[in-house]
C-alpha positions as CSV (number, residue, x, y, z in Angstrom):
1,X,108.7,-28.0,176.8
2,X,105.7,-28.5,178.9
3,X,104.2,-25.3,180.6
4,X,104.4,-25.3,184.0
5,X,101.5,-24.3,186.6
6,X,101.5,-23.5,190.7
7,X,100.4,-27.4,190.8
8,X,102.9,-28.8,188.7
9,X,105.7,-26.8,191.0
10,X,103.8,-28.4,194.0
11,X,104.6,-31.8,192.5
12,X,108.1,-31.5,192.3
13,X,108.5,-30.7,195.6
14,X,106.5,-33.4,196.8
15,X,108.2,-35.9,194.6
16,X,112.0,-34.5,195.0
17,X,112.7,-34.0,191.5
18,X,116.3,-33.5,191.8
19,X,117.9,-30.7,189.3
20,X,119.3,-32.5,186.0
21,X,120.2,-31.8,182.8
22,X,117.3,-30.2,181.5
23,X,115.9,-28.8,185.3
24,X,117.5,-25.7,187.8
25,X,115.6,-24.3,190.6
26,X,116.7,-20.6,192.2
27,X,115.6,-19.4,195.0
28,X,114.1,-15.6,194.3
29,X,116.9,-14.0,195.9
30,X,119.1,-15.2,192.8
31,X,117.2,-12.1,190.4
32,X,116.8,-9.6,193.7
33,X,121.0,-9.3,193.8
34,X,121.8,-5.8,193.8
35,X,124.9,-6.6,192.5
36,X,124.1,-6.2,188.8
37,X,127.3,-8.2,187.8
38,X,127.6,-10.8,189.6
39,X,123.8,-11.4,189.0
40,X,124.3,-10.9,184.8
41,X,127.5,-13.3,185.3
42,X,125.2,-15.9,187.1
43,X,122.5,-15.5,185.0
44,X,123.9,-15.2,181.6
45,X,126.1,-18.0,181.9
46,X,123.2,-20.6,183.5
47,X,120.7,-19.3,180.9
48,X,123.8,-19.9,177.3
49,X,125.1,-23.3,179.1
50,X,121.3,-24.4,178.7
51,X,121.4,-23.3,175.2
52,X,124.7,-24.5,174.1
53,X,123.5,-28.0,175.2
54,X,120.4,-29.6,174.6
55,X,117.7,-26.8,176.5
56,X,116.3,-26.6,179.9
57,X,113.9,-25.0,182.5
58,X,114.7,-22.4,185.0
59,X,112.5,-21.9,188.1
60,X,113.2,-18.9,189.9
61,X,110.9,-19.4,193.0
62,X,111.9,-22.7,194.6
63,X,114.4,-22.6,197.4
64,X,116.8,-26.0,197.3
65,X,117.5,-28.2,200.5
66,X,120.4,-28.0,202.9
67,X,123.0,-30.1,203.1
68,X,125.0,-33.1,200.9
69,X,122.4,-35.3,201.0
70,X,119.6,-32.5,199.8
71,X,121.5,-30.8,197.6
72,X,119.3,-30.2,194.4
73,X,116.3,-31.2,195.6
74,X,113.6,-28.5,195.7
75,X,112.7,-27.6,199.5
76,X,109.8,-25.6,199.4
77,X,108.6,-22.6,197.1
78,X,109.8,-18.9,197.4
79,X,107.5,-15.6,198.6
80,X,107.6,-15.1,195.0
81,X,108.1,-11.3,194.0
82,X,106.1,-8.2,194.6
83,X,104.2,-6.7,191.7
84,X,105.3,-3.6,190.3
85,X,108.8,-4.4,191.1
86,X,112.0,-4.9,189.2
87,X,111.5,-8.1,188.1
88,X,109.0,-9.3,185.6
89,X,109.3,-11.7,182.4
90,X,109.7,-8.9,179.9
91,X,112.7,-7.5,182.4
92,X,114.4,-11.1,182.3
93,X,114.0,-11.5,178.7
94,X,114.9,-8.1,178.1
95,X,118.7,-8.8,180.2
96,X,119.2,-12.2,178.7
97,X,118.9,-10.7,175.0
98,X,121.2,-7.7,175.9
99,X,124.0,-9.6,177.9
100,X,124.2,-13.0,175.9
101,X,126.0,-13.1,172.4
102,X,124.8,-14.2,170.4
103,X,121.3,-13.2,171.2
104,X,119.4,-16.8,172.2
105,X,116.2,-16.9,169.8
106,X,113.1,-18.8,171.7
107,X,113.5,-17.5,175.1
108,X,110.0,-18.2,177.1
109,X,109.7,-16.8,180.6
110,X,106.4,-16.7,182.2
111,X,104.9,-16.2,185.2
112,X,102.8,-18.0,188.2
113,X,100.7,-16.4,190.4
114,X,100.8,-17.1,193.9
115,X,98.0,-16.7,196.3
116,X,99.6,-13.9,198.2
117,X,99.6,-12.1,195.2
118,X,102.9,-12.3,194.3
119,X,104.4,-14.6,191.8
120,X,107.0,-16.7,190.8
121,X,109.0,-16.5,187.3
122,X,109.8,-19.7,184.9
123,X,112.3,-19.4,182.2
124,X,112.2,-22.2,179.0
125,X,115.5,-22.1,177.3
126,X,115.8,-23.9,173.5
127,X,118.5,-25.8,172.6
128,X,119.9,-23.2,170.3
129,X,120.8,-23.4,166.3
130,X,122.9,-20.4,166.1
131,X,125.2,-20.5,169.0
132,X,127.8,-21.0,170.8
133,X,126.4,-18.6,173.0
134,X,128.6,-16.2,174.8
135,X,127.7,-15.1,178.7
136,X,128.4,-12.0,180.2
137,X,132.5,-12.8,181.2
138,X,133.0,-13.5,177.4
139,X,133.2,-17.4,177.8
140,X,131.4,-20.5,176.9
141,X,129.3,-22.7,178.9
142,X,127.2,-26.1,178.3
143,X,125.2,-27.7,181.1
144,X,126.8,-31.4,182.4
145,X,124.4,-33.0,185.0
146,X,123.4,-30.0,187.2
147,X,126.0,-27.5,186.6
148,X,127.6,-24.9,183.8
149,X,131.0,-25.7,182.9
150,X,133.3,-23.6,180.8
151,X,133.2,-25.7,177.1
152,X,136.3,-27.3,175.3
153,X,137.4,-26.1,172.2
154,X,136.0,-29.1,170.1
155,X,132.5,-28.5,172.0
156,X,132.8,-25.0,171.2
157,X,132.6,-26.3,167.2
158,X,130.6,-28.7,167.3
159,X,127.8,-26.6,168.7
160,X,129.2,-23.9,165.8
161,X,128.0,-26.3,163.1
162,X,124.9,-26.9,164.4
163,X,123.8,-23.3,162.4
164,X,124.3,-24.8,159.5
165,X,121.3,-27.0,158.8
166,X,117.5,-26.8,160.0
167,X,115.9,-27.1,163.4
168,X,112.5,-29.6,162.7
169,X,110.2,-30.5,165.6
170,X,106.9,-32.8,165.2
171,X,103.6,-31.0,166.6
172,X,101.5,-33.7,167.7
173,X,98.1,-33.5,168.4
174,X,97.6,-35.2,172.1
175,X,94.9,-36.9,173.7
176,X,93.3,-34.3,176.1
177,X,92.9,-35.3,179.6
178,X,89.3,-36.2,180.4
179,X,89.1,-37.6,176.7
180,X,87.0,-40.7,176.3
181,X,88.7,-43.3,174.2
182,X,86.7,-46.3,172.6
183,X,87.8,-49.9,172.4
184,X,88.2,-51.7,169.7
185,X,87.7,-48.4,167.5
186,X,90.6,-46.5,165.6
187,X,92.5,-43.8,167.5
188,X,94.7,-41.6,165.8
189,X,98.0,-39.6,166.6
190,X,98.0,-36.8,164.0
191,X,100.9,-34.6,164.0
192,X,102.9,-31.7,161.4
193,X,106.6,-31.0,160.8
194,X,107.7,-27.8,161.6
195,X,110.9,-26.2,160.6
196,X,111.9,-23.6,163.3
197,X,115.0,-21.6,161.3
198,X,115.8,-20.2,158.1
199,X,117.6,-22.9,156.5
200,X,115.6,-25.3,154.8
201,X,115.6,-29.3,155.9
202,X,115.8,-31.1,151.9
203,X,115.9,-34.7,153.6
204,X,114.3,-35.8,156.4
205,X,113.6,-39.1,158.2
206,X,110.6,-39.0,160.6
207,X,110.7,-41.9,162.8
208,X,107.5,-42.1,165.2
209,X,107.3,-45.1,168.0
210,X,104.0,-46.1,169.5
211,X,104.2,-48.5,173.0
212,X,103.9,-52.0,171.9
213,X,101.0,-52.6,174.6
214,X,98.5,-51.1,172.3
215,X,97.8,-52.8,169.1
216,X,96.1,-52.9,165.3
217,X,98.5,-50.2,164.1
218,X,97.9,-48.4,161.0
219,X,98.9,-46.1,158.6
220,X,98.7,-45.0,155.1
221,X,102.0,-43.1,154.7
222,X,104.2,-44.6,157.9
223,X,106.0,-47.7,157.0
224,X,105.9,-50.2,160.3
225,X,109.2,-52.3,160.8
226,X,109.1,-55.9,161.5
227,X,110.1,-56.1,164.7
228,X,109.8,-53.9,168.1
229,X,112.7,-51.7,169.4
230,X,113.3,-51.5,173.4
231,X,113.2,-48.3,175.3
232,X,117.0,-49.5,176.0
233,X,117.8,-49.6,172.4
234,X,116.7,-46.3,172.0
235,X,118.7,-45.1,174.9
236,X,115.9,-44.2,176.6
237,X,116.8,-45.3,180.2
238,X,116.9,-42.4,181.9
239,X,113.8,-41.1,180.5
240,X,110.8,-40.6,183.5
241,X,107.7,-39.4,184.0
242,X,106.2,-37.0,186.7
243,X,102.7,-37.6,188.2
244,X,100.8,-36.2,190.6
245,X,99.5,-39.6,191.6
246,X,101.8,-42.3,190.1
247,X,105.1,-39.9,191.4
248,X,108.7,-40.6,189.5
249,X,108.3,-43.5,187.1
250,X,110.8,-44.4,185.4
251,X,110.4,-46.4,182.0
252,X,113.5,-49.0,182.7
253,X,113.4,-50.3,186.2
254,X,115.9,-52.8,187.3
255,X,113.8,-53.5,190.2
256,X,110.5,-54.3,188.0
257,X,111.8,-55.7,185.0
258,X,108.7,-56.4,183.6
259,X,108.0,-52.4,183.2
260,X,110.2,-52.2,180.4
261,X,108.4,-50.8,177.9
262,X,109.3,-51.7,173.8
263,X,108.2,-49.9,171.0
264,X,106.7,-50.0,167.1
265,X,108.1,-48.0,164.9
266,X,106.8,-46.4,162.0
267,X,109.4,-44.3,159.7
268,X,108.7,-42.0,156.9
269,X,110.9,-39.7,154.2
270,X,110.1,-36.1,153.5
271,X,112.1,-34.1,151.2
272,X,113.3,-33.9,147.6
273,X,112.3,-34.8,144.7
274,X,109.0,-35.8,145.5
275,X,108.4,-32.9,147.9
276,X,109.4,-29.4,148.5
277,X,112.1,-29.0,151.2
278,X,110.5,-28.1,154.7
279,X,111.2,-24.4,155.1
280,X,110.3,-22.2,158.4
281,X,106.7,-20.9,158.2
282,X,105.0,-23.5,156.1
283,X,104.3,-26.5,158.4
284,X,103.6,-29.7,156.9
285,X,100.6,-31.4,157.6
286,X,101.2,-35.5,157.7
287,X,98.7,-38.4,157.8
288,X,98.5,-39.9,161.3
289,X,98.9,-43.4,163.0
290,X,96.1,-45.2,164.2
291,X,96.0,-47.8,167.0
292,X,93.2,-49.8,168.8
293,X,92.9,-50.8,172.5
294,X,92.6,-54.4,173.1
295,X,89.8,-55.6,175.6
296,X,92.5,-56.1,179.0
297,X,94.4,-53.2,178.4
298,X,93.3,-51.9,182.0
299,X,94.7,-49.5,183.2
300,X,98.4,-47.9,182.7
301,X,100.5,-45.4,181.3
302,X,101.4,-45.1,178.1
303,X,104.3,-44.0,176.3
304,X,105.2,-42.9,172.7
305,X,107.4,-40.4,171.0
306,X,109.4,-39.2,167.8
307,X,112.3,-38.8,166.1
308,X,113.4,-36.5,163.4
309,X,116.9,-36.5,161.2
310,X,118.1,-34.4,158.6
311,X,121.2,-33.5,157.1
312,X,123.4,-31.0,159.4
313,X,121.2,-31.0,161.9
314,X,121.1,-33.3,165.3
315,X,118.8,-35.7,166.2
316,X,116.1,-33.9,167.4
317,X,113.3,-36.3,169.8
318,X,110.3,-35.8,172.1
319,X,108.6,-38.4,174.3
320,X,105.3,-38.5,176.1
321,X,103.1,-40.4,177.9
322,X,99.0,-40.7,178.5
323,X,98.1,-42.5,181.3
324,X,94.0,-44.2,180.9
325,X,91.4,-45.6,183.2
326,X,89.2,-48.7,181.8
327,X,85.7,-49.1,182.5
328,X,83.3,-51.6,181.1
329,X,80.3,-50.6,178.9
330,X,77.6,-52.4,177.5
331,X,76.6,-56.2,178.5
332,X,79.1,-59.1,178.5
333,X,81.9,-56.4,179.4
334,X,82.2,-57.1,175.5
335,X,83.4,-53.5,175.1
336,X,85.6,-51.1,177.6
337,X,85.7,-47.1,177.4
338,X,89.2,-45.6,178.2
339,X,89.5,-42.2,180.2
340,X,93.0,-39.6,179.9
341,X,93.3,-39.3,183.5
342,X,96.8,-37.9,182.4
343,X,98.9,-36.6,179.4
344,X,102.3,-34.5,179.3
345,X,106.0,-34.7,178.1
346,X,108.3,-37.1,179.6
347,X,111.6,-35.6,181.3
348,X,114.8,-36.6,180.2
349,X,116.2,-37.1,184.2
350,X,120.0,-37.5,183.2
């Protein structure tokens, strides 16, 4: 999950990022209840429906609109809450651990200043390997769209068996923004697996896709497949960006076709019996995937992202984007340099 600054908070108010799946805004008042059950029931059961589904972001500090037509949509950003006082990220964590069962491993709150001084709390919630989680009223909840509802028995299980495999992520090394990239000269996305849990991943599939607008891909351990996949193939739809300067952009756009954005794909196996299992603490390093820019790639955004599969474990995937800006160098405008103007994760706006 990316981390969030006072900026980035600016920007989704200005460009009405409406609560989803993954997102939830609370005004500060939400943690100041001095009713300390019906704040733990809240809590508790936002915070596990999070977990028992596919993860999200809590932003305690930004106060949502009024009325149908603005419900969701953030309205403006709280006072924030006064040092020294009750709340703090080791107090939230601290609740959460003590009122959720099982206890939810990878909880990340944090805080932003604000320039009065005080500051505003955001709470990153994994999509956990050892639940269903349990809120405070003793039932189960999984987040649909923008709310918690109570789970059916069969969801109940099927989030049961997800303890019984590994939990792999891809580290990839991103381009920095500010970062001047050369044309017509390799560039490489390097990246590690990482096994987050105890149980050890024997098997696994890493499948990596690279936008189709760059080109010359290479790589020494990835094998390429013939033919491009489309963002819609991948089900990738729903999947948008957030910038500062470009707003909401979404990758399918039935109003401009022509920004649909396809794919390479490059897939690699990991695992027995040519190599050891992938176990938690002993990150494997993997050879990266080059690419080249071609001379009129001007300037746009973008996009690439993995995949990772293994035995008793969902399909795990992360995409981002990097958005360039092209400039001519040398005589003959023979060669162009390429600067990150800007880099992050792309939201999953279901």
């Amino acid at each position: 999950m990316e981390t969030l600054t006072l900026i980035k908070l600016r920007d989704l108010i200005t460009n009405q990022i409406q609560e989803n799946l993954h997102l939830e805004y609370k005004s500060c008042a939400v943690l100041n209840n001095s009713n300390r059950d019906e704040l733990l029931n809240d809590l508790t059961k936002q915070v596990a429906a999070f977990a028992n589904a596919d993860g999200g972001t809590l932003i305690f500090g930004i106060k949502e609109g009024q009325g149908r037509d603005k419900k969701h949509l953030p309205e403006s950003l709280d006072e924030g809450f006064t040092r020294g006082g009750k709340v703090s990220a080791i107090w939230l964590e601290d609740i959460l651990l003590s009122n959720i069962s099982p206890k939810i491993q990878g909880l990340k709150p944090y805080e932003i200043e604000l320039e009065n001084g005080n500051f505003l709390l955001v709470l990153e919630v994994p999509p956990s390997q050892y639940g269903p989680h349990m809120a405070k009223d003793h039932r189960y909840y999984k987040r649909r769209q923008t709310k918690a509802e109570p789970m059916e028995h069969y969801e109940v299980e099927d989030v049961r068996n997800r303890s019984r495999g590994p939990l792999l992520r891809l580290n990839v090394e991103h381009f920095p923004e500010g970062k001047i990239l050369r044309g017509n000269v390799n560039h490489f996305f390097r990246f590690e697996l990482e096994n987050l849990v105890d149980k050890p991943a024997e098997y696994t599939q890493i499948l990596f896709f690279i936008d189709s607008r760059l080109s010359r891909f290479r790589s020494d351990n990835f094998l390429k497949k013939n033919h491009p996949i489309s963002a819609d193939d991948l089900h990738l739809d729903t999947l948008a960006i957030l910038d500062s300067q470009a707003g909401y952009t979404s990758l399918l756009s039935p109003v401009e076709p022509h920004r649909q954005i396809s794919f390479e794909c490059f897939s690699a196996f990991y695992g027995l019996p040519k190599n050891p299992p992938a176990w938690k603490g002993n990150n494997i390093n993997l050879r990266g995937i080059s690419f080249e820019f071609i001379k009129d790639a001007g300037n746009h955004t973008y996009f690439y992202g993995w995949q990772v599969l293994a035995p008793y474990m969902s399909i795990q995937q992360q995409f981002y984007y990097f958005s360039v800006e092209a400039s001519s160098t040398g005589g003959g405008h023979d060669y162009y340099d390429f600067v990150v103007k800007a880099t992050g994760k792309v939201s999953y706006m279901r």
